[in-house]
C-alpha positions in Angstrom: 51.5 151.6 121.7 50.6 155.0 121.8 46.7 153.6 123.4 48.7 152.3 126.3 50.8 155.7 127.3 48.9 156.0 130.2 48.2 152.9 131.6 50.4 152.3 135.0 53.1 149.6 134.8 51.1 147.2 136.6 48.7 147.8 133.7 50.8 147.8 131.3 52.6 144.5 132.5 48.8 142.7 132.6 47.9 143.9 129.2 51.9 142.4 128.2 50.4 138.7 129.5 47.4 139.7 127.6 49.4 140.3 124.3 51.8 137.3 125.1 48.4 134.9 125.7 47.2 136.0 122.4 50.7 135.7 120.5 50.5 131.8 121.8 47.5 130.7 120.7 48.2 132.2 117.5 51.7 130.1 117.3 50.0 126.5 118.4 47.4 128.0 115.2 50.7 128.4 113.0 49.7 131.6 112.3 53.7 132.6 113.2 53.7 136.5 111.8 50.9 137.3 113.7 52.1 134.8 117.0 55.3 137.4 116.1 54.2 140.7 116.5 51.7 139.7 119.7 55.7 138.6 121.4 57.1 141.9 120.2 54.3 143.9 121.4 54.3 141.8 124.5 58.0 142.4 125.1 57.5 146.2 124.0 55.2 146.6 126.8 56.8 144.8 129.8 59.9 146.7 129.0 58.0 150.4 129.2 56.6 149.3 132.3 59.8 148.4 133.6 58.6 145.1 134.9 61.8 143.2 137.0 62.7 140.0 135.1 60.2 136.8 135.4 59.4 133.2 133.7 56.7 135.1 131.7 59.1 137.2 130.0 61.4 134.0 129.6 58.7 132.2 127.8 58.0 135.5 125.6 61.4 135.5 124.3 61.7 131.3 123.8 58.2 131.6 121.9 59.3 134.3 119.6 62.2 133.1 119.0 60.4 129.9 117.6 57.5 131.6 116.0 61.3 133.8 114.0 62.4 130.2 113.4 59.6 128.5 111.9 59.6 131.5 109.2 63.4 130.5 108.7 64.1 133.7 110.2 67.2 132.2 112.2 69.2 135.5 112.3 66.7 136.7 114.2 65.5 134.0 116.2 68.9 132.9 117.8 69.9 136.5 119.9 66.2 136.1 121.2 66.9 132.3 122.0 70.1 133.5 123.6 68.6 136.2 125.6 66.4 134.1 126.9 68.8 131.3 128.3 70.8 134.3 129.6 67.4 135.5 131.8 66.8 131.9 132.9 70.2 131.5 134.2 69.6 135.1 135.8 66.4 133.8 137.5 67.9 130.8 139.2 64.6 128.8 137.5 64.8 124.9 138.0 65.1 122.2 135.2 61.6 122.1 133.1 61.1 119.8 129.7 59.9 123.0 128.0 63.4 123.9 128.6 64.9 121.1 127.8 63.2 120.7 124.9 63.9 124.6 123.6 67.5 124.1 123.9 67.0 121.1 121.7 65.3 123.9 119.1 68.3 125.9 119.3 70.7 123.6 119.1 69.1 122.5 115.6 68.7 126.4 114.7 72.3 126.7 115.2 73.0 123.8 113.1 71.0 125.3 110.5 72.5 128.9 110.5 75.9 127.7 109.9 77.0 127.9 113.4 77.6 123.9 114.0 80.2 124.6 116.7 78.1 126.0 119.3 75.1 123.3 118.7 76.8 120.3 121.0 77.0 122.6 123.8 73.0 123.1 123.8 72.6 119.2 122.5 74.4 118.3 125.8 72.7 120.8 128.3 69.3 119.6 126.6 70.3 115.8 127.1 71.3 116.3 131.2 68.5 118.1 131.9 66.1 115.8 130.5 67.8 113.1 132.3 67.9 115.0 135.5 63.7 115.4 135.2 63.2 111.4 134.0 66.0 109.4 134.5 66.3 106.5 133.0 65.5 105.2 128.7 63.3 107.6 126.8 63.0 108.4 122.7 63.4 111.7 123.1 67.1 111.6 125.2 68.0 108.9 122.5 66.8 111.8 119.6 68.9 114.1 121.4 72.1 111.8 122.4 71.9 110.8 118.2 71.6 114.8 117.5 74.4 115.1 119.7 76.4 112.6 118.1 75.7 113.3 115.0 77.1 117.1 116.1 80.3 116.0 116.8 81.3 113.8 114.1 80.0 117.0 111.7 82.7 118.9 113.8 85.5 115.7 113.3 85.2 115.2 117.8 85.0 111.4 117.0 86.6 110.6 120.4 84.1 112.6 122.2 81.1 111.4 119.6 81.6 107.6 120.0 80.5 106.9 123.6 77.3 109.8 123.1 77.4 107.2 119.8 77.1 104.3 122.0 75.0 105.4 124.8 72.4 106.7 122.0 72.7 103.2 120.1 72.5 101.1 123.1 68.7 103.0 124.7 67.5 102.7 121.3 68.2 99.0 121.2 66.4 98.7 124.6 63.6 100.9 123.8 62.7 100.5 119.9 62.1 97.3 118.1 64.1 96.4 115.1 63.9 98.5 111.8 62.2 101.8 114.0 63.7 104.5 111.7 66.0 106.2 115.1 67.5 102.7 116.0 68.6 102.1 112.5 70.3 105.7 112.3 71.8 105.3 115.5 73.3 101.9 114.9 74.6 103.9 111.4 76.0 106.6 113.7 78.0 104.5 115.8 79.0 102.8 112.8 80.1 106.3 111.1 82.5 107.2 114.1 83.8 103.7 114.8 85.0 103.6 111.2 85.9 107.0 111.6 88.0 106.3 114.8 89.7 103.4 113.3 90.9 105.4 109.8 92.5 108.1 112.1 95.0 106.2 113.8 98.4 105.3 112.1 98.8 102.0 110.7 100.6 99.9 113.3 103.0 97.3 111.6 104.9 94.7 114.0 108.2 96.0 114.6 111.0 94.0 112.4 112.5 91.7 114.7 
């Protein structure tokens, strides 16, 4: 850092795109220490220069935050994920697949890191946003809707998992032939919550006339 003291902040927010450039191809190469320390650096560097908030930072913290998670490193990667959909909510920026598809990440690094609770919330934002940008069937909102599902029957929501159960089982059925591996587990999901709906209410006997 100490090369860059006396660059000017438009300098040093250019050579921050530079470092953040560099960090990318390095995480598409899974080379993800490396792709690491190019996001720090780049972060390091746009914060000296005291750069306002924009979509390149956003997409700094979102890709270091996966190159932390693909090392398991999911203390780590989540308050990066976090800060991130804090800026993009900050920057007022409009629905994008990327987007979509990182909150999808995080909802599964939350899963992983013990912290099941908060992963339906992201499951769900990831799943209307998607189907805001391409309404309509697609395998990825019927991975996500199963993720989803799957979410809230971990948590015991049955009520709230059986019709995300049922929309997910019913796309798959119109877009994937029989035996593809993601119809048969969403059939088995809506399965799973029926039966667990059904065991949950009292046993009603006809009343003794």
């Amino acid at each position: 850092m100490a090369l860059y003291q006396r660059l000017t902040p438009v300098d040093l927010s250019a050579v921050a795109v530079a470092h953040h450039n560099l960090g990318y191809c390095f995480l598409v190469e899974s080379r993800f220490p490396e792709a690491q320390r190019e996001f720090e650096t780049a972060l390091d560097l746009w914060r000296s220069a005291g750069s306002p908030e924009q979509r390149d930072q956003f997409h700094c913290l979102t890709n270091l935050a996966s190159a932390l998670a693909l090392q398991e490193k999911l203390s780590e990667a989540l308050p990066h994920a976090e800060a991130a959909m804090e800026m993009f909510a900050r920057l007022g920026s409009q629905d994008h697949s990327d987007v979509a598809l990182f909150l999808s990440h995080m909802a599964m690094w939350l899963k992983r890191a013990g912290r099941v609770a908060e992963a339906p919330a992201r499951l769900e934002a990831s799943v209307r946003m998607e189907q805001r940008l391409t309404p309509g069937d697609s395998e990825q909102i019927t991975l996500r809707l199963f993720n989803l599902g799957a979410c809230l029957h971990q948590l015991g929501r049955d009520p709230e998992a059986r019709p995300v159960a049922e929309e997910a089982d019913a796309m798959a059925k119109r877009l994937l032939p029989e035996g593809d591996a993601l119809r048969t587990k969403c059939a088995g999901l809506l399965r799973l919550v029926g039966d667990a709906a059904n065991t949950s209410k009292p046993d009603q006997q006809p009343a003794k006339q």
